[in-house]
Backbone bond lengths (Angstrom), bond angles and torsions (degrees), N, CA, C in turn:
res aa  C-N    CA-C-N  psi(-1)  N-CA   C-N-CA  omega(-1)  CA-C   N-CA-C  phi
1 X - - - 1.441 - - 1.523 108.11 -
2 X 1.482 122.17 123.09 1.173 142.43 161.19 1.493 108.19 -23.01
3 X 1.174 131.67 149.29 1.821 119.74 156.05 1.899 110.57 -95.84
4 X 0.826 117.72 149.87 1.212 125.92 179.62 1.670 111.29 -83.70
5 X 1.301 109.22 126.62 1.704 130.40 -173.17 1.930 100.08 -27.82
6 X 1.291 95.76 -52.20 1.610 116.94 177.89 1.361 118.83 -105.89
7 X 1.312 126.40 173.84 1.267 126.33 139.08 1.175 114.84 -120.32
8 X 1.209 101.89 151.13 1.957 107.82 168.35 1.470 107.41 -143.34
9 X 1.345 101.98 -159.46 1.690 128.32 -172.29 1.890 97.56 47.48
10 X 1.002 114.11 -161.65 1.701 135.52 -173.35 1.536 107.62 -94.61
11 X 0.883 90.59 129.63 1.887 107.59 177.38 1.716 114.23 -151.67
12 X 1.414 89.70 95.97 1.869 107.15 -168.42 1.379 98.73 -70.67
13 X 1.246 113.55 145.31 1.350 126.81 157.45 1.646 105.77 -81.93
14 X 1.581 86.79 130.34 2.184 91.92 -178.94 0.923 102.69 -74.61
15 X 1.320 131.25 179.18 1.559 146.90 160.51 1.950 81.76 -109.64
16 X 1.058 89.80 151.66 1.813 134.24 170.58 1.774 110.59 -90.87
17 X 1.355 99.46 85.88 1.921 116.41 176.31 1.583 109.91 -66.55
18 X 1.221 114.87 117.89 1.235 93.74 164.11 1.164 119.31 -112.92
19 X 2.055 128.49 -157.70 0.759 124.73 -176.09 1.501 99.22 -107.76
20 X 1.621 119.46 166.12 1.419 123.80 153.35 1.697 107.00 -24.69
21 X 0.767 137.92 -62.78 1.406 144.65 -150.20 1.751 114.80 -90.55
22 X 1.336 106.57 -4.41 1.282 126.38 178.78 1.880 121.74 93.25
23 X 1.353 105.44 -11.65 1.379 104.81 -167.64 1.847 99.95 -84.46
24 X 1.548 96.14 158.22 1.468 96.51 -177.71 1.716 110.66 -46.72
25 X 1.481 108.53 150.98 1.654 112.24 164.28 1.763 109.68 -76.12
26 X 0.916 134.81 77.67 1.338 105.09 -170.18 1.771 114.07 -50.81
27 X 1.472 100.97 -61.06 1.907 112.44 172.57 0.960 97.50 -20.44
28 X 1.875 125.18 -73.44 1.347 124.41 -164.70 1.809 106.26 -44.77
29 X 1.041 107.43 -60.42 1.332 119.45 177.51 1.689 128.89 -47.04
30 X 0.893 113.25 -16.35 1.616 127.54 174.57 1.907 105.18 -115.73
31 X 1.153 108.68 -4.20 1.543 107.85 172.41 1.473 99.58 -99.50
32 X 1.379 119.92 -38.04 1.922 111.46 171.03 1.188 123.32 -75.53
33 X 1.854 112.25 -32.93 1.792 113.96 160.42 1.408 103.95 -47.82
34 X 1.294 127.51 -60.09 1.694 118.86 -164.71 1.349 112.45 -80.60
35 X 1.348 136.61 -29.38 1.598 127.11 137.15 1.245 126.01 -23.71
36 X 1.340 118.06 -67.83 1.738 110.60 -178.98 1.607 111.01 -71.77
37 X 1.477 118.26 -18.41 1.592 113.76 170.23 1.316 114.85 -75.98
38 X 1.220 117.29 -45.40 1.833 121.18 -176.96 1.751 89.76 -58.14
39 X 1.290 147.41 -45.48 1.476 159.52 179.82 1.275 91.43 -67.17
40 X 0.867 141.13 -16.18 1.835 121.23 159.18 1.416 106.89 109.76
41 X 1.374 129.18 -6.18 1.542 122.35 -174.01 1.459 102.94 -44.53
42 X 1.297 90.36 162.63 2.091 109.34 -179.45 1.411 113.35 -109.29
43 X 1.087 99.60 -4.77 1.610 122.96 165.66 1.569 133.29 178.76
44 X 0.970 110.59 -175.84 2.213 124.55 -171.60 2.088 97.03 -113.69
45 X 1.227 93.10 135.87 1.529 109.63 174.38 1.574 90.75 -136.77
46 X 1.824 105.32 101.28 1.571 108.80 158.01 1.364 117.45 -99.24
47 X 1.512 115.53 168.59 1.112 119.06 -165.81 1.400 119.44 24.17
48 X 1.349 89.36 63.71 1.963 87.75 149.29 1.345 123.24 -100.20
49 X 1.403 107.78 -142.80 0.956 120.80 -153.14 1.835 102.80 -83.39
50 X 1.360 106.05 -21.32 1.291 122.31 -178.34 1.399 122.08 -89.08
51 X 1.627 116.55 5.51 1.126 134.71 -150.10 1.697 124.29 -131.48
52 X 1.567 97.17 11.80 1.248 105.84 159.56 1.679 110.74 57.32
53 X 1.506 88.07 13.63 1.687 98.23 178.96 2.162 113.03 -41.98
54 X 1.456 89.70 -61.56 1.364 106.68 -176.22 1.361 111.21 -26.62
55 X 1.310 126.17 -53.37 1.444 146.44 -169.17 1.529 104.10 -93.89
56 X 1.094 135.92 34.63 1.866 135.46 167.66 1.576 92.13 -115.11
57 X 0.810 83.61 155.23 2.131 105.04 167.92 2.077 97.40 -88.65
58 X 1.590 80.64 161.97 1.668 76.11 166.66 1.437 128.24 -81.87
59 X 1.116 116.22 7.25 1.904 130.96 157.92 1.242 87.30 -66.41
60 X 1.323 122.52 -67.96 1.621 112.12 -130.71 1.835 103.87 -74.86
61 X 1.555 103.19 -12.86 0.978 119.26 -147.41 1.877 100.80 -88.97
62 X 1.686 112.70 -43.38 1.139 143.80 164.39 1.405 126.75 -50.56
63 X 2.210 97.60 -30.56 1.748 128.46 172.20 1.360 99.43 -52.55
64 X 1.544 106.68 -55.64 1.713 123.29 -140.01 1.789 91.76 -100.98
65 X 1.060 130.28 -17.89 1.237 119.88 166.64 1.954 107.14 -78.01
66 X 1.169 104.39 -70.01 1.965 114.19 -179.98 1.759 90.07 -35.17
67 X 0.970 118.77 -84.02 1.505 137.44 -166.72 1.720 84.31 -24.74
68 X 1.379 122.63 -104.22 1.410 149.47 -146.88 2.190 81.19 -50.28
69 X 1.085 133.71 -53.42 1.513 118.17 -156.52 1.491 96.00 -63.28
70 X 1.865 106.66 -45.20 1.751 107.75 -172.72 0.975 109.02 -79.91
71 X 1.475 141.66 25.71 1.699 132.75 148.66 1.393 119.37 -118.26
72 X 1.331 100.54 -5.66 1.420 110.93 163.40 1.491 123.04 -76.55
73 X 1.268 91.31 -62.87 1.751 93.78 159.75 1.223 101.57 74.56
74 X 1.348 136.17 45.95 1.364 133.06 169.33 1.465 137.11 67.85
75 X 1.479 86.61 -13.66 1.539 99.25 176.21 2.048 116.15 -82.15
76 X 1.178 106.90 29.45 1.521 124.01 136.76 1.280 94.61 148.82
77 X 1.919 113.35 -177.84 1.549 117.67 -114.56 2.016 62.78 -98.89
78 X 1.741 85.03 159.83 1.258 111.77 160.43 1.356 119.98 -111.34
79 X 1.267 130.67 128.46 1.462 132.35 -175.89 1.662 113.09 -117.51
80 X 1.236 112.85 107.55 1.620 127.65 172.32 1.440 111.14 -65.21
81 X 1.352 121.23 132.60 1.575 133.54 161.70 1.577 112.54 -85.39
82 X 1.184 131.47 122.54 1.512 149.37 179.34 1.102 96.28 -92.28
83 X 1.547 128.46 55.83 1.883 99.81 158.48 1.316 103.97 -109.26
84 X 1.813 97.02 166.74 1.534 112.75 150.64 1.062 84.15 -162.83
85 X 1.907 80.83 165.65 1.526 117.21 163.37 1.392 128.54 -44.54
């Protein structure tokens, strides 16, 4: 998918669900992607700042990217957060 010249409308940064055991939720994670889409967002902001990114490994990190693009499914832009410590 192309990026758009601009961005607009609302595009929440997710929080990162996990499990009891610490590993990403994905389920959890594809039940809050399609929550904020059925709610009309114009796009997905993973791993931000709200997202406990800092503290994932690069698995967990690779989880929450694959996961969030394949439930999105194109139906608007996804935007990745680059942090670290």
């Amino acid at each position: 998918m192309a990026l758009p010249a601009q961005f607009g409308g609302v595009l929440p940064p997710v929080c990162t669900p996990f499990t009891e055991s610490g590993d990403v939720d994905t389920e959890s994670l594809r039940r809050l992607l399609d929550f904020h889409l059925s709610a009309g967002m114009h796009g997905i902001f993973l791993l931000g700042t709200s997202s406990e990114t800092t503290l994932l490994s690069d698995r967990q990190r690779a989880t929450v990217i694959e996961t969030g693009i394949n439930a999105v499914a194109g139906r608007v832009p996804v935007i990745v957060g680059v942090l670290d410590t």
